[in-house]
N, C-alpha and C positions, 0 to 999 in steps of 0.2 A: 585390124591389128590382131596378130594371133601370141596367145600369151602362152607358155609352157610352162605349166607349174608341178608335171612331174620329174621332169630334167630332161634329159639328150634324148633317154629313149621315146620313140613315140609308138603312141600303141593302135596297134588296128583289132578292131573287133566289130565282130558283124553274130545277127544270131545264129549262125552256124557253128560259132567258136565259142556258144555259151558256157559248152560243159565244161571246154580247157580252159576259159574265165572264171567259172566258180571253182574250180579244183583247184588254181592256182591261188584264189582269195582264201580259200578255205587252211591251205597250206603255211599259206602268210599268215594268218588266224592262230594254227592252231599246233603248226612244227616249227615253222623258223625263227618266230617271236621268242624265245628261248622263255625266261621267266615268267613271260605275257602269258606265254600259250600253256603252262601250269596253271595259272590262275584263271584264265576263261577256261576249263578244261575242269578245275576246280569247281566254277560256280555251275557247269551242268550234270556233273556227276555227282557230286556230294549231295545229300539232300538233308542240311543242316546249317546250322544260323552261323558255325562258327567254322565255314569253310574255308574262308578267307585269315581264318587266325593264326601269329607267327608264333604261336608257341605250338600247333598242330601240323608247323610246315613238313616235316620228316616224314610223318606218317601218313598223310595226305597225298604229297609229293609220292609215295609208293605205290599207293593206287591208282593214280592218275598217270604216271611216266607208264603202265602196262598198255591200256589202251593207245591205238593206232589212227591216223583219220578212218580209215576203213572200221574199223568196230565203234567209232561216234558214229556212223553213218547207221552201218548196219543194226547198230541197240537203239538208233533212232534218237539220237543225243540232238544232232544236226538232220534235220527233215531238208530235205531238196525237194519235195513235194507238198506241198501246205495242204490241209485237210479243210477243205472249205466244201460247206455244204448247200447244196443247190434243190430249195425247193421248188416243186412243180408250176408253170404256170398255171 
């Protein structure tokens, strides 16, 4: 029995297609979520308790609506490279 629980589209992905799978998750993240993607966007730029606060929405909202996915990427907001480190055997 095959179940579909994204709907009609079906999606193929293989790891060839990783980088246009993470760019489009990252996209759905972080532009097209409209409000969503202020607020996750919110919690990795701000670096303060009351990022999330609705009487700070305006001035928040200004700093955050300037950056692009490309400049979370590039300031290293969003790492697509994990920093793990590998000691010798």
């Amino acid at each position: 029995m095959k179940c579909d629980l994204i709907g009609t589209e079906i999606i193929h992905s293989s790891f060839f297609s990783c980088p246009q799978d993470i760019r489009k998750l990252l996209e759905l993240l972080f532009v097209k979520s409209g409000s969503f993607s202020n607020k996750l966007k919110r919690l990795l730029i701000i670096n303060s308790p009351d990022c999330l606060s609705p009487e700070k929405d305006a001035e928040y909202n200004a700093i955050v609506e300037k950056y692009t996915l490309k400049d979370l990427i590039d300031k290293q907001y969003i790492r697509l490279n994990p920093k793990i480190s590998r000691g010798t055997h």
